[in-house]
KELOTI-491489 format. One record per residue (C-alpha): x, y, z; residue in one letter. Coordinates in Angstrom, 2 decimals, always signed. Example, Ala and Ser with C-alpha at 12.3 -4.5 7.8 and 13.67 -1.06 7.14 Angstrom:
R	+12.30	-4.50	+7.80	A;
R	+13.67	-1.06	+7.14	S;
END
This chain:
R	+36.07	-2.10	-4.28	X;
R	+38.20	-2.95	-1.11	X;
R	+39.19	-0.34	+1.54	X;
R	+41.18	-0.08	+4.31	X;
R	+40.04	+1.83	+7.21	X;
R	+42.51	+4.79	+8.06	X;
R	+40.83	+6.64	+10.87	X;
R	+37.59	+8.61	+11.83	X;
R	+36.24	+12.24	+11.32	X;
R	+33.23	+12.61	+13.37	X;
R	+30.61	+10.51	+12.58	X;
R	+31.98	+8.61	+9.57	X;
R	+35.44	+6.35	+8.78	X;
R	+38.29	+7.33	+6.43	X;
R	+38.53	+4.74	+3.94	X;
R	+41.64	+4.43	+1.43	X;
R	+40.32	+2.90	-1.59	X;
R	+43.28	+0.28	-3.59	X;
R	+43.34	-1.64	-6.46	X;
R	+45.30	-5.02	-5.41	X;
R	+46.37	-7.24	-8.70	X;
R	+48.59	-9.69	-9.79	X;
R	+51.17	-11.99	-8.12	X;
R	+55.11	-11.81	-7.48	X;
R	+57.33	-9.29	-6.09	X;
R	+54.70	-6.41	-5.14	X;
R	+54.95	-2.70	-6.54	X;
R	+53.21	-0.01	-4.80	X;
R	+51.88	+3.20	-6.93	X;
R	+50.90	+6.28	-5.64	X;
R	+49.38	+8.83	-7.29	X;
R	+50.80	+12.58	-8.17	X;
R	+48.35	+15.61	-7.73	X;
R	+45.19	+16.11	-8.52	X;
R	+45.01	+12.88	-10.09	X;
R	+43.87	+9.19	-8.64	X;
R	+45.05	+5.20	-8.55	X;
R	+43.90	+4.65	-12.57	X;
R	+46.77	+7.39	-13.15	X;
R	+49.33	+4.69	-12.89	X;
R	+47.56	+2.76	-16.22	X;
R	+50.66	+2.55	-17.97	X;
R	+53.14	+1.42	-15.18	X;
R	+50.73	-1.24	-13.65	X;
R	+49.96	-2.89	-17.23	X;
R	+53.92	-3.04	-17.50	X;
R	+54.24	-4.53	-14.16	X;
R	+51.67	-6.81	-14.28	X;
R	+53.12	-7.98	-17.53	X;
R	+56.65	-8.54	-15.99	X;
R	+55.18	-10.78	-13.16	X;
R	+55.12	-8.18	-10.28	X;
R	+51.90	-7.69	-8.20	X;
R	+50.34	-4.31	-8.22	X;
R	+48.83	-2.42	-5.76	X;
R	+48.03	+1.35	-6.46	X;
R	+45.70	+3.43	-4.11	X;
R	+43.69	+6.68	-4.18	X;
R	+45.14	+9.03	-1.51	X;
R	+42.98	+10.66	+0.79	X;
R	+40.52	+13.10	-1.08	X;
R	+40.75	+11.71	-3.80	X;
R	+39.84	+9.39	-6.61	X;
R	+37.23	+6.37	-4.78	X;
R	+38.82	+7.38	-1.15	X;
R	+36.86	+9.26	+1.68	X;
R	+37.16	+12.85	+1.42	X;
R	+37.32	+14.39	+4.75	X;
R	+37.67	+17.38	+5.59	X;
R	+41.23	+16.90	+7.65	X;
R	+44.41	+14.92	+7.27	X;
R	+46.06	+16.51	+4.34	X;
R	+49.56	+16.58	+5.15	X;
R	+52.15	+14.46	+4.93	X;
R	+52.80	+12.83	+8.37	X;
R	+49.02	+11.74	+8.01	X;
R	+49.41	+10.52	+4.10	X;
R	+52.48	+8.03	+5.36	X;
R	+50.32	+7.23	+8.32	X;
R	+47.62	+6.31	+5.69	X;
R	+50.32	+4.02	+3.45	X;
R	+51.32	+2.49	+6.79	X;
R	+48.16	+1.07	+7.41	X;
R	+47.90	-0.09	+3.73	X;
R	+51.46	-1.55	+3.92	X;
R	+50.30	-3.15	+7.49	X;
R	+46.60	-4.19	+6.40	X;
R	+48.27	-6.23	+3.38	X;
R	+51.10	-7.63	+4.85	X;
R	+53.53	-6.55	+2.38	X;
R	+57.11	-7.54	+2.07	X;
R	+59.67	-6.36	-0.25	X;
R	+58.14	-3.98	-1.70	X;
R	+59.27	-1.39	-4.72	X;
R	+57.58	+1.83	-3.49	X;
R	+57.17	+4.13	-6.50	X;
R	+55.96	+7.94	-6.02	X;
R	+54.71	+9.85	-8.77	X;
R	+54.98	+13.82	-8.35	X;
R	+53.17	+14.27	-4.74	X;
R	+53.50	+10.86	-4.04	X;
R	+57.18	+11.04	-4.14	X;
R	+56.50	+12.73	-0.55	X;
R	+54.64	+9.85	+0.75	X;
R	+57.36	+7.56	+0.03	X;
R	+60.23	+9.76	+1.32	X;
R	+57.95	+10.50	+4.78	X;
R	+57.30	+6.72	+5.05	X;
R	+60.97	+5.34	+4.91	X;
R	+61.88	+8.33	+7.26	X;
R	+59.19	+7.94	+9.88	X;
R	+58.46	+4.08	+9.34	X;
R	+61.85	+2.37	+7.88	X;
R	+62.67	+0.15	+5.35	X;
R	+61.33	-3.22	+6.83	X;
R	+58.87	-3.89	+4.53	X;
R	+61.01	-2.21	+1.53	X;
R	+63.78	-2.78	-1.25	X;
R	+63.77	-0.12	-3.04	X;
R	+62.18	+3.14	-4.09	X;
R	+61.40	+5.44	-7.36	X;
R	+60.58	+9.39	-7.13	X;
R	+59.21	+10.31	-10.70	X;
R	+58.86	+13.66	-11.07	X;
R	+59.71	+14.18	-7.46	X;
R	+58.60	+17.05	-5.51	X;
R	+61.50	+16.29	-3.25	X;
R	+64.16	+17.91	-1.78	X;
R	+62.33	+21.35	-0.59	X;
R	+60.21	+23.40	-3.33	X;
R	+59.65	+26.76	-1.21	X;
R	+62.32	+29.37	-1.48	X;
R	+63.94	+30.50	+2.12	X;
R	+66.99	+31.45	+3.11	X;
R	+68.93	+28.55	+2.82	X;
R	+66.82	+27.26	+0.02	X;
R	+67.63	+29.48	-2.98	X;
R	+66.70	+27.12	-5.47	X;
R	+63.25	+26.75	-4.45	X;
R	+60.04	+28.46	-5.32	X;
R	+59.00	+31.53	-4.20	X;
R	+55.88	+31.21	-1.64	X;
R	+54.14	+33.88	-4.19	X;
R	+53.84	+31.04	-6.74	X;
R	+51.74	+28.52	-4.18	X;
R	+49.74	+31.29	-2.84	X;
R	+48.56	+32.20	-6.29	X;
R	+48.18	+28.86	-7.23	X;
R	+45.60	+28.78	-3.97	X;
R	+43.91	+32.02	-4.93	X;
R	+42.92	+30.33	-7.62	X;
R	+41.70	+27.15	-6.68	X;
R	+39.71	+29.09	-3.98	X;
R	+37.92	+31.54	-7.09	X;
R	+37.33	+28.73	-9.11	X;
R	+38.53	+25.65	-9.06	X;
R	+37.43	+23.91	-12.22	X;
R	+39.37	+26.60	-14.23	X;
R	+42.41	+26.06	-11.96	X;
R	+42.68	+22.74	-12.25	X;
R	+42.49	+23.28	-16.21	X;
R	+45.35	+25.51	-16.39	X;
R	+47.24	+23.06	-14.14	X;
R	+46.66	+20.10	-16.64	X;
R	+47.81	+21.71	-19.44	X;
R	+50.96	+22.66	-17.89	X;
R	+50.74	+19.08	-16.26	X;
R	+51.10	+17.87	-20.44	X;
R	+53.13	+20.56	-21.74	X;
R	+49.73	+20.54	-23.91	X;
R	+51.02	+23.46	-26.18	X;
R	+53.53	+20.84	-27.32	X;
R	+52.79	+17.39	-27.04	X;
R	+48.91	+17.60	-26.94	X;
R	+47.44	+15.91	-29.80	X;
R	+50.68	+13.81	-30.22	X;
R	+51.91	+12.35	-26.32	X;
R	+48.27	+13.23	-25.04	X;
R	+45.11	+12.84	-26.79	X;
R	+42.14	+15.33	-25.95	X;
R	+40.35	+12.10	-24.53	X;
R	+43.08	+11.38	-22.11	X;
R	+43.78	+15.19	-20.97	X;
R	+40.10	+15.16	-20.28	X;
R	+40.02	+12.03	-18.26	X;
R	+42.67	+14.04	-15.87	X;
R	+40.60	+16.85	-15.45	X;
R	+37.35	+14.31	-14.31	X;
R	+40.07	+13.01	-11.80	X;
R	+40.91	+16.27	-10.79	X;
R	+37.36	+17.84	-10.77	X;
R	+36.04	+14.68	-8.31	X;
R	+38.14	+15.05	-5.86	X;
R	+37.50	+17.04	-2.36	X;
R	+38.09	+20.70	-2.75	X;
R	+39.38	+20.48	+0.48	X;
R	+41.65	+18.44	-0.46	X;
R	+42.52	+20.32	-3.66	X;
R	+42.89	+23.51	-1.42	X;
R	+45.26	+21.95	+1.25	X;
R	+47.31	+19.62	-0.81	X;
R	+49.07	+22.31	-2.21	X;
R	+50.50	+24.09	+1.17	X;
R	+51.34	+20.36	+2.19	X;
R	+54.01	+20.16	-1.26	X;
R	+56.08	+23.02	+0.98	X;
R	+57.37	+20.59	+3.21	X;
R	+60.76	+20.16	+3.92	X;
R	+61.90	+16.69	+2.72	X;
R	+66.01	+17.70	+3.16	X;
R	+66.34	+15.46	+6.59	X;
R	+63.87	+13.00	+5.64	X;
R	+65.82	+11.79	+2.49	X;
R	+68.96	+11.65	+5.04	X;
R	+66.98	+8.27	+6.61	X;
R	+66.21	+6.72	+3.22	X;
R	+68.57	+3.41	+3.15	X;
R	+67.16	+1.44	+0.52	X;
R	+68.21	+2.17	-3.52	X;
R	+66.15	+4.91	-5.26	X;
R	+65.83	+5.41	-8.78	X;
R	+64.28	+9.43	-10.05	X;
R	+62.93	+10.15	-13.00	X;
R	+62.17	+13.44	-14.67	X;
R	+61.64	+14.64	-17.52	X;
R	+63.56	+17.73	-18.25	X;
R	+60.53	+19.58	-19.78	X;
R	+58.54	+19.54	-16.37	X;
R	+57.03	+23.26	-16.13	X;
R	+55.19	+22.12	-12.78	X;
R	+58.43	+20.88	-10.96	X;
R	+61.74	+22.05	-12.40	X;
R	+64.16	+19.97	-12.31	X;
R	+66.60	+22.70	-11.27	X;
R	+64.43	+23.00	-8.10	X;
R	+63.84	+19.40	-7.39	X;
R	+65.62	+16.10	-9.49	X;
R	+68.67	+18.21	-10.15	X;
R	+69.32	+18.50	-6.51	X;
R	+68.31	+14.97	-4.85	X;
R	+71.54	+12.83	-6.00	X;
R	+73.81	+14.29	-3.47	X;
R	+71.04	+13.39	-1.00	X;
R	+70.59	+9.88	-1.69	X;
R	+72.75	+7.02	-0.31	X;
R	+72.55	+5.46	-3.00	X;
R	+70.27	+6.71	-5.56	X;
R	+70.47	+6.68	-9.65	X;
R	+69.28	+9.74	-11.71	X;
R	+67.72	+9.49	-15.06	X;
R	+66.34	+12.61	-16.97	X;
R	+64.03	+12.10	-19.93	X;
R	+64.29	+14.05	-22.80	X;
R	+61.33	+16.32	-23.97	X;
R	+59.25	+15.23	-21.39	X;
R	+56.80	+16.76	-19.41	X;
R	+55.31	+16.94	-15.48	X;
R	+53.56	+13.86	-16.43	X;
R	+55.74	+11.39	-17.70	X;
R	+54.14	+8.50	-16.68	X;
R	+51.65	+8.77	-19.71	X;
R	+53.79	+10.58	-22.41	X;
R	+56.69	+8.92	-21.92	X;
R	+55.65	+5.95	-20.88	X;
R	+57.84	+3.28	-22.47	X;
R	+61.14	+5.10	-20.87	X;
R	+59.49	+5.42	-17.60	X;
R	+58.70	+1.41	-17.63	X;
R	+62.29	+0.28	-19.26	X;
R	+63.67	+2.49	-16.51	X;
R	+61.88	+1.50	-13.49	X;
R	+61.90	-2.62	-14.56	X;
R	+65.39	-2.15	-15.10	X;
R	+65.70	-0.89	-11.90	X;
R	+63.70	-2.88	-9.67	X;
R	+65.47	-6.28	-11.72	X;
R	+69.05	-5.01	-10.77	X;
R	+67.66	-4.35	-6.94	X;
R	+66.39	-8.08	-6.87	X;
R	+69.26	-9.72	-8.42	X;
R	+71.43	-8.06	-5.44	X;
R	+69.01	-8.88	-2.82	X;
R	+70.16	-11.76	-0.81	X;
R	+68.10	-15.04	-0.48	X;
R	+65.32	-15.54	+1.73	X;
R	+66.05	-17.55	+4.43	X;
END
């Protein structure tokens, strides 16, 4: 298992565990909440099979990573895929975010730049701002993430169970888009990670993305299905095309929170479709 070594909490290192396969243009995955790396099964068989190499990795807390007890907010998690993106020597690379992780791609091109990037994608994209405030009335109210805590905090297990079936839209699609088996190999991903970082993730997603997307200046492609009961699209895909330089917005019919595994054939077409018409228009090296 290979690791990159993101920094120290007391006695012991903070390891990122990745996944690094392939050859060709290289895609970078990261993972949505509470999920892991192997999330991204459907995208990085895709990839792979279009000639693309593809690196996914297991935030902090999660999945094969260290689980500290610190570092779960998002200046550190772009930190973290800095040292990934440095450690590997990427260049020209498709950055795709998938629910949470559409935060550590938006942080990184704010805080970091686009030097080592061509383009981005934001599926099911926590992004622009999702707490409600004054001059955010489309967001959600702070009640909603503090009861989402209370819960975790009383007992986690259970939370994370009525997260994952709202994750599927299980009272629809289950047993047709998601199999028991797969639903249940969610909740394993879910269960393994950190409670700490299960706890804290969740005040992290109230971060204010508004004048970070203002810096993006590479091409980004959002997806979202416009069934998603844990990010409405009213509160977060609906609102990010007038905040994109140049950005393309694609809702997907039916779909759910996680429609990287039930809808996984539009997701692909759309995001290799994407990432082709990005490379055709990028100029050649040298």
């Amino acid at each position: 298992m290979p690791f990159v070594t993101v920094g120290r909490e007391n006695s012991g290192a903070i390891r990122i565990h990745y996944e690094d396969h392939g050859s060709g243009d290289p895609v970078v995955l990261i993972h949505g909440y509470p999920l892991n790396g192997q999330s991204w099964e459907k995208q990085a068989i895709a990839l792979l099979a279009a000639g693309h190499r593809v690196i996914t990795y297991d935030r902090r807390g999660f999945g094969g990573s260290s689980q500290p007890s610190v570092g779960y907010d998002y200046d550190t998690f772009a930190a973290d895929l800095n040292v990934l993106l440095n450690e590997l020597d990427l260049r020209d690379v498709v950055l795709a975010g998938f629910g949470m992780g559409t935060g550590e791609v938006t942080r990184y091109l704010a805080a970091y730049g686009s030097r080592r990037v061509s383009c981005a994608a934001m599926i099911a994209p926590v992004l622009p701002f999702l707490l409600k405030t004054s001059d955010n009335p489309r967001g959600i109210d702070r009640s909603v993430f503090e009861e989402i805590m209370a819960g975790i905090t009383a007992d986690r297990p259970a939370a994370m169970k009525t997260l994952l079936d709202r994750f599927y839209n299980i009272d629809v699609l289950g047993g047709s888009r998601v199999s028991d088996q797969a639903w249940q190999s969610s909740f394993y991903a879910a269960i393994v990670a950190a409670p700490a970082a299960a706890l804290a993730c969740i005040p992290a997603c109230m971060e204010d993305f508004r004048g970070d997307l203002a810096r993006i200046d590479v091409p980004v492609l959002v997806l979202q299905g416009d069934q998603d009961r844990i990010l409405p699209p009213e509160a977060t895909g609906d609102r990010l095309p007038p905040l994109l330089r140049n950005g393309r917005y694609i809702r997907i019919a039916g779909g759910p929170h996680a429609i990287t595994w039930t809808h996984a054939d539009e997701v692909n077409q759309a995001l290799l479709a994407f990432i082709r018409k990005v490379s055709r228009a990028r100029p050649p090296a040298g």
